[in-house]
PLY file of the C-alpha trace (Angstrom):
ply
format ascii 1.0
element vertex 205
property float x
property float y
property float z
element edge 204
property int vertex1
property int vertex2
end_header
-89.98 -10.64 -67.74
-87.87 -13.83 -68.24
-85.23 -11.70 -70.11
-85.02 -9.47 -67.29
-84.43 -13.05 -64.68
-82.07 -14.47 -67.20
-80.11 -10.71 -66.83
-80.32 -10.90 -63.10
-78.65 -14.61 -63.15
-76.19 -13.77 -65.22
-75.50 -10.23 -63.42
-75.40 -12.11 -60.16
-72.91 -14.59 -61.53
-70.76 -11.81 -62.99
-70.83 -9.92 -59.49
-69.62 -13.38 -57.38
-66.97 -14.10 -59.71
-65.82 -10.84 -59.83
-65.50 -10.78 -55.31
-62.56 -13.62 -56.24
-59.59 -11.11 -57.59
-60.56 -8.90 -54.77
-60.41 -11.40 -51.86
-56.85 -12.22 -53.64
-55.57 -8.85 -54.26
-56.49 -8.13 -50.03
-54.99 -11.19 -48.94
-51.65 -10.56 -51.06
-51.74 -6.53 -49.85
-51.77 -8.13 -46.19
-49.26 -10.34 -46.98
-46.58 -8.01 -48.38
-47.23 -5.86 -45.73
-46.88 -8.77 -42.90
-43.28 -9.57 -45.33
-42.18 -6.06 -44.72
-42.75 -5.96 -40.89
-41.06 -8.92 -40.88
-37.87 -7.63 -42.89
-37.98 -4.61 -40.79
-38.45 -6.37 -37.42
-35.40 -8.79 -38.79
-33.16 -5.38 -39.54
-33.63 -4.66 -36.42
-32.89 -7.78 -34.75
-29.64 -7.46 -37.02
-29.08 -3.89 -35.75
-29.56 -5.27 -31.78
-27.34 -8.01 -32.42
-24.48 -5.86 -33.90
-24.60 -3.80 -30.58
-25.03 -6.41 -28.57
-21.52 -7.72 -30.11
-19.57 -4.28 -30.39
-20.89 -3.83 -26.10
-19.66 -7.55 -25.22
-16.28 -6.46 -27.46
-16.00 -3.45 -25.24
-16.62 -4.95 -22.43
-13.77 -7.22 -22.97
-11.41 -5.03 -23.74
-12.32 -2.99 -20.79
-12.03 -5.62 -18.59
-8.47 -7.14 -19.97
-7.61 -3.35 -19.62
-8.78 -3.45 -15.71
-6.82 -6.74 -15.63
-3.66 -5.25 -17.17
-4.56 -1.51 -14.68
-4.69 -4.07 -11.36
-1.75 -6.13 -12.42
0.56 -2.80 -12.31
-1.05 -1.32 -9.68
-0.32 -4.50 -7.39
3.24 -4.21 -8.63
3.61 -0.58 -7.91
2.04 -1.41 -4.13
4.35 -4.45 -3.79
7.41 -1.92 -4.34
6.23 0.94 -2.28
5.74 -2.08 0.52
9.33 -2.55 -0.07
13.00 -0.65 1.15
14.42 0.46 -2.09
18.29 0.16 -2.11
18.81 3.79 -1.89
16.98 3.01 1.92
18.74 -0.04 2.89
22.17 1.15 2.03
21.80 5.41 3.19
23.68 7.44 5.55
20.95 7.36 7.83
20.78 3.36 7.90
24.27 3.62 8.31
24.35 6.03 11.01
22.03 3.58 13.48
24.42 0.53 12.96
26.96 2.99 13.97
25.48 4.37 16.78
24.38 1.17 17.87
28.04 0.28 17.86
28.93 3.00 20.14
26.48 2.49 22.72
27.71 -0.95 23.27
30.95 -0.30 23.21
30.87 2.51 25.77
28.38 0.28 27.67
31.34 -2.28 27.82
34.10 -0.05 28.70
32.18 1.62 31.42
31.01 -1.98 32.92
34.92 -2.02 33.09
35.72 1.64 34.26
33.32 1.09 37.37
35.43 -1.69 38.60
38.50 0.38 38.63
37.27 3.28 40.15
37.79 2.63 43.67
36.70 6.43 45.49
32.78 5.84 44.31
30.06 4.95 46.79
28.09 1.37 46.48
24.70 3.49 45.98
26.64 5.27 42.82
27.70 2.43 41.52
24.43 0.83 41.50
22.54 3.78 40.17
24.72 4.31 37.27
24.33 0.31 36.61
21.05 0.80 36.19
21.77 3.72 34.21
23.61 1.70 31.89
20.75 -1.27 31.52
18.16 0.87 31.19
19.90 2.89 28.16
21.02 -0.46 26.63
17.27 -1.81 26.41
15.91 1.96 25.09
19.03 1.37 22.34
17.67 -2.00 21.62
13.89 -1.45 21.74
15.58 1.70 18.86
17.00 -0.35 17.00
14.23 -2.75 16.68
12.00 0.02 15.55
14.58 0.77 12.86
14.62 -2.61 11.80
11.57 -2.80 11.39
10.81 0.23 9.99
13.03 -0.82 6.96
11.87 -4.33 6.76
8.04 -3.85 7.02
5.85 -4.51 4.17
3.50 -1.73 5.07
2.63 1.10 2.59
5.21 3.26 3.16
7.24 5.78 1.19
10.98 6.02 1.31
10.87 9.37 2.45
9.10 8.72 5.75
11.13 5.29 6.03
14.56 7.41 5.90
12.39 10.64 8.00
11.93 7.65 10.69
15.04 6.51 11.00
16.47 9.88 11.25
14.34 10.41 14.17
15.53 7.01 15.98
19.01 8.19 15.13
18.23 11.48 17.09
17.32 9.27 20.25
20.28 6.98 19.41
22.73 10.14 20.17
20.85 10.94 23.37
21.66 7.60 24.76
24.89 7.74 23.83
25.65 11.38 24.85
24.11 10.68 27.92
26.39 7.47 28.47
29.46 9.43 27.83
28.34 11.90 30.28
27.59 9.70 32.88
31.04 7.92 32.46
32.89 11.30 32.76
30.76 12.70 35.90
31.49 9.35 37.93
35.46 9.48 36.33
35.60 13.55 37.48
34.26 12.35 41.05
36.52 9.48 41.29
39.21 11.71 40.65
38.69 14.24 42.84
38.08 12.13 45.84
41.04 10.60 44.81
42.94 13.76 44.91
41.54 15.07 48.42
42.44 11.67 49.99
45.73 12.31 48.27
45.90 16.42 49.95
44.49 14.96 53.24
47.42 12.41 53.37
49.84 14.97 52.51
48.85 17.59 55.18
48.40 14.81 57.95
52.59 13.87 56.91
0 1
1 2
2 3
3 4
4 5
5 6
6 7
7 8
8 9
9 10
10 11
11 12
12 13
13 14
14 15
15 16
16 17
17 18
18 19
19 20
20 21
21 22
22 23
23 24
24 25
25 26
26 27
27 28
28 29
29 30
30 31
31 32
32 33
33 34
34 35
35 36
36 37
37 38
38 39
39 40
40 41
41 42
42 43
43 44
44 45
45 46
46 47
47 48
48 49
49 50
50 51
51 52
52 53
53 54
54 55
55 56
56 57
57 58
58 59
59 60
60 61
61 62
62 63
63 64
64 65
65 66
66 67
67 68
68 69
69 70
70 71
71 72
72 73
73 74
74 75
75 76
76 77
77 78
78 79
79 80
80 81
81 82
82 83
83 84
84 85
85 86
86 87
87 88
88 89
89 90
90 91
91 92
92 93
93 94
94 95
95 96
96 97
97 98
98 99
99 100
100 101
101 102
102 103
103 104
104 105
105 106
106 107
107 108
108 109
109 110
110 111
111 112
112 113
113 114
114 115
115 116
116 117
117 118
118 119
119 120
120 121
121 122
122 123
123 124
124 125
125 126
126 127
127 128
128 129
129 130
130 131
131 132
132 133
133 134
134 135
135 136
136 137
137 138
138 139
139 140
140 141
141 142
142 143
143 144
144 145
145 146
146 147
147 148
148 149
149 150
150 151
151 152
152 153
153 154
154 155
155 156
156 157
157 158
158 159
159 160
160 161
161 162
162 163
163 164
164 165
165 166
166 167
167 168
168 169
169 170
170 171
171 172
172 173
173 174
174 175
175 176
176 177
177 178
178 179
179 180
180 181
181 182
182 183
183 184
184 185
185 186
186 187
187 188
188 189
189 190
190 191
191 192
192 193
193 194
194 195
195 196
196 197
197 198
198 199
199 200
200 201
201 202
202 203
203 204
């Protein structure tokens, strides 16, 4: 009986001694494994932080490229907001300061013509004077439009700048053709009054 105690003490002491090692071994097992989440959370961290990088890199780029894509679009707007040369100096730009020219020069002689034509009525006279002022400020309001039409820094192409002016010029030769006509219908009257007053006078002799 006290052989079978002393093997029970020394069977218990065995059995506590031996728990040690396998409270270690655990505790190391959940320690490797705790290293390992830790080296793969870390990998990861490594992994965000590259594409964190290589999006802030593209993002950069993509932004000096939408610099670089607004800088030439500006220019390209700036020029189309401009006459180009080929505008400023064409037949068509040409043609307006010409007509232009012509108006007020037939304006002037006619101012003079009236004077000397001595067989028209008052009421004639005055209508075709206002004739006159009324196609002088159409030429001018024109030419304005012209001007402006070549000056303006509004978005337009070339094309429809030299398109515009064409049209102007087409109401520029209306004035004037209508001018000359005018001049020559109150010259054709003149004359032929002047020529019955000269019959009359001959038949009364």
């Amino acid at each position: 009986m006290k052989i079978n105690l002393v093997f029970l003490f020394c069977l218990k002491t065995f059995l506590m001694n031996a728990q040690i090692p396998v409270t270690d071994v655990a505790t190391n097992t959940s320690v490797a494994i705790a290293n390992k989440q830790l080296t793969n959370v870390n990998l990861q961290l490594k992994m965000v932080n590259n594409n964190l990088l290589t999006l802030i890199r593209l993002m950069e780029e993509n932004n000096n490229e939408t610099s670089e894509s607004k800088e030439i679009l500006k220019e390209e707007l700036d020029a189309k907001k401009t006459s180009p040369d080929f505008v400023l100096e064409s037949t068509d730009v040409r043609m307006t300061l010409n007509l232009k020219d012509k108006i007020l020069e037939i304006y002037r002689a006619s101012q003079k013509n009236i004077r000397d034509l001595e067989y028209l009525e008052q009421n004639e006279i005055q209508e075709f004077t206002a004739y006159t002022a009324r196609t002088i400020v159409e030429a001018k309001s024109l030419f304005q439009q012209c001007n402006q039409i070549i000056k303006t820094k509004s978005l337009i192409l070339p094309e429809e700048r030299l398109k515009k002016v064409n049209s102007i010029n087409s109401e520029l030769e209306k004035l004037l053709a209508g001018l000359i006509d005018y001049n020559d219908r109150l010259s054709q009257i003149n004359n032929f009054r002047k020529a019955r007053l000269s019959l009359i006078n001959i038949n009364r002799n």
